[in-house]
C-alpha positions as CSV (number, residue, x, y, z in Angstrom):
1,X,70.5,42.6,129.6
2,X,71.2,41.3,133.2
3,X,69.3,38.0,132.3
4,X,71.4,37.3,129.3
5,X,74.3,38.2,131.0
6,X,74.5,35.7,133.8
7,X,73.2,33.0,131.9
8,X,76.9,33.3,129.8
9,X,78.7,33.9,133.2
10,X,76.9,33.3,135.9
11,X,76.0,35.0,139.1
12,X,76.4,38.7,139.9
13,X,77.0,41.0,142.5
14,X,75.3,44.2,141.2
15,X,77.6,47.0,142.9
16,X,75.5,50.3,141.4
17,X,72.3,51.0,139.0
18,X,71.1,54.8,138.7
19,X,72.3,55.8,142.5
20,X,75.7,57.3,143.3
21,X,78.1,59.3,141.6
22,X,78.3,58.5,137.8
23,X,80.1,61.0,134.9
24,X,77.2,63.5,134.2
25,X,75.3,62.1,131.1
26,X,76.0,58.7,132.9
27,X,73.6,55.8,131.6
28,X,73.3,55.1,135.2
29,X,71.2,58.2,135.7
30,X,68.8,57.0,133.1
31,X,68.5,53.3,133.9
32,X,70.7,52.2,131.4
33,X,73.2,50.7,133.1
34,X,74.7,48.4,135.9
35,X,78.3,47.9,137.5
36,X,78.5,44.5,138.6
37,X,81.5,41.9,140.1
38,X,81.5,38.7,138.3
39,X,81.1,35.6,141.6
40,X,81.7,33.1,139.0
41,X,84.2,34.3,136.7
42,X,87.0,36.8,136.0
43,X,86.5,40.3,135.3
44,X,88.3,40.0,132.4
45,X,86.5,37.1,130.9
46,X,82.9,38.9,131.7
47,X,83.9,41.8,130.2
48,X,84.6,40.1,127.2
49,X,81.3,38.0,127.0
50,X,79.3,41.8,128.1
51,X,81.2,42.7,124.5
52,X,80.0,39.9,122.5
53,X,76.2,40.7,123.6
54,X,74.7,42.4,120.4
55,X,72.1,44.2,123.4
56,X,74.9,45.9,125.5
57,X,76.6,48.7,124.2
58,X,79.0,50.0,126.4
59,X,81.3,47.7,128.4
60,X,83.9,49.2,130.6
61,X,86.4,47.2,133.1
62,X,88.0,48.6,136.8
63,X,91.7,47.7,138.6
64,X,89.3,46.9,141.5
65,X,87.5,43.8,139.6
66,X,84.0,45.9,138.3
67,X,82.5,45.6,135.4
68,X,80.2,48.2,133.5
69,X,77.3,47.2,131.2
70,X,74.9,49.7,129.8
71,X,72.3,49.3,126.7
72,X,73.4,52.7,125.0
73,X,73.2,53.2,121.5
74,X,77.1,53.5,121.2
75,X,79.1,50.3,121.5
76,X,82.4,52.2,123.5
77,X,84.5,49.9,125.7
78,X,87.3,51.3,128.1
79,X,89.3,50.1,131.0
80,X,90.9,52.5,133.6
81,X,90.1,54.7,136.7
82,X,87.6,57.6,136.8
83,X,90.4,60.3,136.5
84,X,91.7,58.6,132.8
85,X,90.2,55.8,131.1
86,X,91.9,54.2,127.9
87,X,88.6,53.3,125.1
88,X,88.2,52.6,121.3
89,X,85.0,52.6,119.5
90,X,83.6,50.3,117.6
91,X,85.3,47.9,115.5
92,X,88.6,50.3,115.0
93,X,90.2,49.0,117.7
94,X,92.5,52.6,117.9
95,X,92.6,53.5,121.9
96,X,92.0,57.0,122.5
97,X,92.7,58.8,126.1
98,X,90.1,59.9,128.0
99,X,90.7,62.6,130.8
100,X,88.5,64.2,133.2
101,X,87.0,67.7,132.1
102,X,88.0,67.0,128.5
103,X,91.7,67.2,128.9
């Protein structure tokens, strides 16, 4: 995943991999997945390429410029902060809220 990705946008700064605090059934914790800062492009516009990647599954964007990449079996993309994050699934394209604990 982290080959294909930076030969579509270049180099990486890879900010976390399965250390740190991640949501509990984080694919962090299992190796799955990376948060990186794009050196050679926007966040916005790596995000979007991580999307177009049929071997990423979920792609996730920060207000402080990091991206999220992970090879899970669901293809979910959000953008937000750890206490609410904004996601749709799939092809749908409906947003749904996400809130800590559930809410």
């Amino acid at each position: 995943m982290i080959a294909d990705l930076v030969a579509k946008i270049g180099p990486i700064q890879i900010t976390s991999t399965c250390g740190g605090r991640h949501a509990r059934h984080s694919q962090h914790y299992r190796g799955k997945a990376i948060d990186f800062r794009p050196l050679a492009t926007s966040p916005r516009k790596a995000a979007a390429v991580a999307r177009s990647l049929d071997n990423i599954g979920g792609v996730g964007t920060y207000s402080n410029g990091i991206v999220h990449a992970d090879v899970g079996e669901h293809q979910l993309s959000w953008y937000g902060h750890k206490r609410s994050r904004y996601a749709y699934a799939g092809k749908r394209h409906r947003y749904a809220r996400f809130a800590r604990n559930g809410r």
